[in-house]
N, C-alpha and C positions, 0 to 999 in steps of 0.2 A: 294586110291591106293598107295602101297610103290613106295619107291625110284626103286629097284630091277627090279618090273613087270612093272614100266612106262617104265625104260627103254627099257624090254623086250616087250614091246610093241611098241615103238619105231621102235627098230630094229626090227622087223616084218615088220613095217610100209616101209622103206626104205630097207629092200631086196626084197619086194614086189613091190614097185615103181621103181628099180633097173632091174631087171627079163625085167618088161613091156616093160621099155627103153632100155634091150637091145634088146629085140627081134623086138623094134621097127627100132633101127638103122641098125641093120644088117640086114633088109631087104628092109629099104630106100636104103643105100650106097652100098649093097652086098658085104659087107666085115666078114669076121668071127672074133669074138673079143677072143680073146688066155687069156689076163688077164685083172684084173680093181682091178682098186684102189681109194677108196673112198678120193676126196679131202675136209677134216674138214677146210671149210677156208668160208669168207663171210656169211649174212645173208640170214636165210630161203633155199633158192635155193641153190641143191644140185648138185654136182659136180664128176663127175671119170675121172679118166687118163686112158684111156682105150688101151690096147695093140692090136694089129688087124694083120692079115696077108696082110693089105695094108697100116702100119705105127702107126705110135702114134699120137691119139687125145685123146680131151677131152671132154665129154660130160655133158651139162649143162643142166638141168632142171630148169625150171619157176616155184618159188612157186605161185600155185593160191594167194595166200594172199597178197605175197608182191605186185602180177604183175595188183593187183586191182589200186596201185598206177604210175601206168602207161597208158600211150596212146600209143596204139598200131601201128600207123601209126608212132609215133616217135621212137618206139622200133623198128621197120622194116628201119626207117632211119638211125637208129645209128651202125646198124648190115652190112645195104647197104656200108656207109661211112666207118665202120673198112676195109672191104674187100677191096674199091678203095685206101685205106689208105694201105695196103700190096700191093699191085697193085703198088706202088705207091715209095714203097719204105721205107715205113717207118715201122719198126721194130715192130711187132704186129700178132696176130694167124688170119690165115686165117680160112672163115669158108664154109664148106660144101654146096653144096647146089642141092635142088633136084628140079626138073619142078619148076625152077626160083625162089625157097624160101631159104629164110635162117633161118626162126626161122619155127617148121615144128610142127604141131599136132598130138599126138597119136591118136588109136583107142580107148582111155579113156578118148580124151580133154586134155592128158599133153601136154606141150610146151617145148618144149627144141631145141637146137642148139646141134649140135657137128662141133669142132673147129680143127685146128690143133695142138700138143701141142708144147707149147714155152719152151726151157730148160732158166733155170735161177735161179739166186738164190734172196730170200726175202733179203731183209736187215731190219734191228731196225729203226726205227725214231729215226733222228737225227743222223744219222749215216752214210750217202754219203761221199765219197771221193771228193775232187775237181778232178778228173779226173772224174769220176761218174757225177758229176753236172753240168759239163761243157759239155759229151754225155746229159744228161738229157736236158739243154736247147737246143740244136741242136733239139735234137728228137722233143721237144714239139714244138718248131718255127716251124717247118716244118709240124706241124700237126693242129698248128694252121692257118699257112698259107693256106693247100690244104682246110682245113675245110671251108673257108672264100674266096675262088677265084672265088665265083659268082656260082661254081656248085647247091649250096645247097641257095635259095634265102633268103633274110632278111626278118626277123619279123616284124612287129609293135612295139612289147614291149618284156623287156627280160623276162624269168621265175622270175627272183626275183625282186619282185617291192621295191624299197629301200623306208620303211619310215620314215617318218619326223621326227627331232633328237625329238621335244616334244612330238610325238607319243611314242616311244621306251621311253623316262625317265618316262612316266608316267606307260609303263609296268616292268619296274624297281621297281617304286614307291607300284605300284599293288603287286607285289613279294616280295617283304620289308614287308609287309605290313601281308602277308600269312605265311613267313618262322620263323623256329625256331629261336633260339639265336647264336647257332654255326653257322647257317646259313648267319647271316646279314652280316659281313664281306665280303662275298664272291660276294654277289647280291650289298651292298654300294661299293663294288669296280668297281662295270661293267655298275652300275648310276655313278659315280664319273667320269671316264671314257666317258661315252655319253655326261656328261652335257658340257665337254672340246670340242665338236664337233659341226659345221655348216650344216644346207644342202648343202651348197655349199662346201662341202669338196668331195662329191659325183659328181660332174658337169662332169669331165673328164674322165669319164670309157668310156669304150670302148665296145659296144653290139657286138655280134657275137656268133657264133657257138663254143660251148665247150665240152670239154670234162664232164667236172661237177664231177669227182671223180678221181681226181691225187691225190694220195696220196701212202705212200711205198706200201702200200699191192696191191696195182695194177699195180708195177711196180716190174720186175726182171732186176736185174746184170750181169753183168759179172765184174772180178775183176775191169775193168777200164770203163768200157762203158755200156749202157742200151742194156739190151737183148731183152725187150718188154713191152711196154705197151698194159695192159689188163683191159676187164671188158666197154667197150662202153654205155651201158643201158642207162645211165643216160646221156647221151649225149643229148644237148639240145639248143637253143639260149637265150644266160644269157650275165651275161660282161666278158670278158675276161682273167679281173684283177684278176677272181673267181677260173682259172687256175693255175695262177701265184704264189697268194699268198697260196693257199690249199698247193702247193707242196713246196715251199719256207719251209713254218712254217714244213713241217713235213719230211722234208727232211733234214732241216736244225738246228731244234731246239733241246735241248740234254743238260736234266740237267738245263732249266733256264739261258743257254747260245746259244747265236745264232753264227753256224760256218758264219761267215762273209766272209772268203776266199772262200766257197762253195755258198752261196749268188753270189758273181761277178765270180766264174766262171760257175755259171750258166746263169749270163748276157753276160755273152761273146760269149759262144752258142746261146742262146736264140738271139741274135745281128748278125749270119749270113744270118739271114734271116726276123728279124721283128725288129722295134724297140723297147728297153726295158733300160730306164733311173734308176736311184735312184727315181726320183721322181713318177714314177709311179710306181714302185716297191713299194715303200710306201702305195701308194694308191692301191697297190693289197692287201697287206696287212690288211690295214683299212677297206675293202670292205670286205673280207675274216673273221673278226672278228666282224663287224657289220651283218653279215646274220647270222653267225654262233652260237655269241655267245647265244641267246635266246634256241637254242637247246640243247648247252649242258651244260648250267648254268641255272639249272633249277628246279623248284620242284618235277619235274617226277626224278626218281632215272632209270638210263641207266645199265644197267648189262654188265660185259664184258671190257676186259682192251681197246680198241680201244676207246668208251665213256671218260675214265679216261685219257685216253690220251689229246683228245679232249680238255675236260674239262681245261686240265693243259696248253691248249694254248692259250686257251680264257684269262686265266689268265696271261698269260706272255705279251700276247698283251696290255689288259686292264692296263696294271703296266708300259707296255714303250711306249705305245700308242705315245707320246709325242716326243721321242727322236730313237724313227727311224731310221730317215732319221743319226742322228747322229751314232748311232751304227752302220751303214752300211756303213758311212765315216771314221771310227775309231776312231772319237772323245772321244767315254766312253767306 
């Protein structure tokens, strides 16, 4: 099949799953939908800003495929906790809900939500203001705090089980071992990197409830202050630090330079409400580049600039792994 009729089949495919969801929503909500507008953002699961003669939401569909990598009880948690999380105060789309659900099924088996929509604007990685980062730690303190005040009980164990630094060199070792020549460079930097590390570099995270995808693209602006954080799904109990450091690197890095003034003023936010050091700032960091980098330093080849981006932080990590703590003190 050409390029042309894939994508004309495509589009079939998605004005036809379009059509379903709306007639589905306007007759859950009993609102009539005036316009919609296709939002091209995220994996698989499709998205519209839907106009209504009861307001502006946005309507998300569940791709069956992605949504095989979820559990549904914790998809129903994470949708439960955005809502008491606007509830609550904290800056985020409220979501719809019918005979007591918020993630709802068509007469086809689709899954979808429709939300309220949040105005705001995207920004670039690496591109926060310190006035932006300093709302940003606010926001997140406070949404890690409600997340963690006993409503939602503790786990056993987090989602990511951290393994043993000689477990990780020897899948380094393994990937050395598969990859081309332009390749080695890049996998001996990310063994070179582990082997400089302990298990006990790992001992002080902190398990709890997180968010598990802070990152810009799920977070809007306003010139000085966060307009909302979006996108809950993957909401789950992991460390903390996994928070911390996800939005840290990609809020903060730009170019192979880390805004260091947007780093502490998003500790000073983040410090109205929870504690948040250098030193464990660090260790969100190392945490964040230790689960991370195996995904996107890898022999699968990732399509799509958000991968490439990934990838280029894995490397900035693995290169200053070492002096951190120093760059965030202004020593280099």
């Amino acid at each position: 099949m050409g390029e042309v009729a894939r994508f004309e089949v495509m589009h079939a495919l998605e004005q036809s799953l379009w059509e379903h969801l709306k007639d589905e929503a306007e007759s859950l909500f009993r609102f009539k939908i005036l316009r919609s507008v296709p939002i091209k953002r995220g994996w698989l699961n499709q998205k519209w800003k839907i106009e209504t003669n009861q307001g502006t939401f946005l309507l998300k569909q569940y791709n069956p495929e992605r949504f095989k990598k979820y559990d549904l009880q914790t998809i129903q948690i994470a949708l439960e906790t955005q809502n008491r999380a606007f509830q609550n105060g904290i800056r985020c789309p409220e979501l719809l809900e019918h005979e007591g659900n918020l993630l709802h099924t068509s007469g086809k088996g689709e899954l979808f939500t429709v939300m309220c929509f949040m105005e705001g604007d995207l920004i670039k990685p690496g591109e926060a203001t310190y006035q932006q980062m300093e709302s940003l730690g606010e926001v997140v303190g406070k949404l890690h705090k409600l997340f963690n005040e006993g409503y939602m009980p503790a786990r056993s164990e987090t989602l990511f089980k951290i393994p043993p630094v000689s477990e990780r060199l020897q899948h380094w070792h393994s990937t050395l071992d598969k990859c081309m020549d332009d390749q080695r460079p890049l996998f001996l930097l990310q063994k070179e990197a582990t082997a400089k590390l302990k298990d006990s570099d790992f001992e002080y995270l902190t398990p709890g409830w997180c968010h598990r995808d802070l990152w810009v693209d799920n977070l809007l602006f306003s010139s000085e202050s966060v307009s909302a954080i979006l996108d809950f799904d993957r909401m789950n109990y992991d460390f903390i630090e996994t928070d911390i450091g996800r939005l840290i690197i990609s809020a903060c890095l730009q170019k192979d330079k880390l805004n260091v003034e947007g780093v502490h003023a998003f500790i000073r936010g983040y410090c109205n409400t929870n504690e948040l050091s250098i030193e464990r700032l660090c260790r969100s960091l190392k945490v964040v580049w230790y689960m991370e980098s195996t995904w996107w330093i890898s022999l699968t080849f990732h399509e799509g600039e958000p991968p490439k981006r990934f990838a280029n932080e894995m490397i900035w990590l693995a290169k200053n792994m070492e002096r951190i703590d120093s760059i965030l003190l202004g020593k280099m």
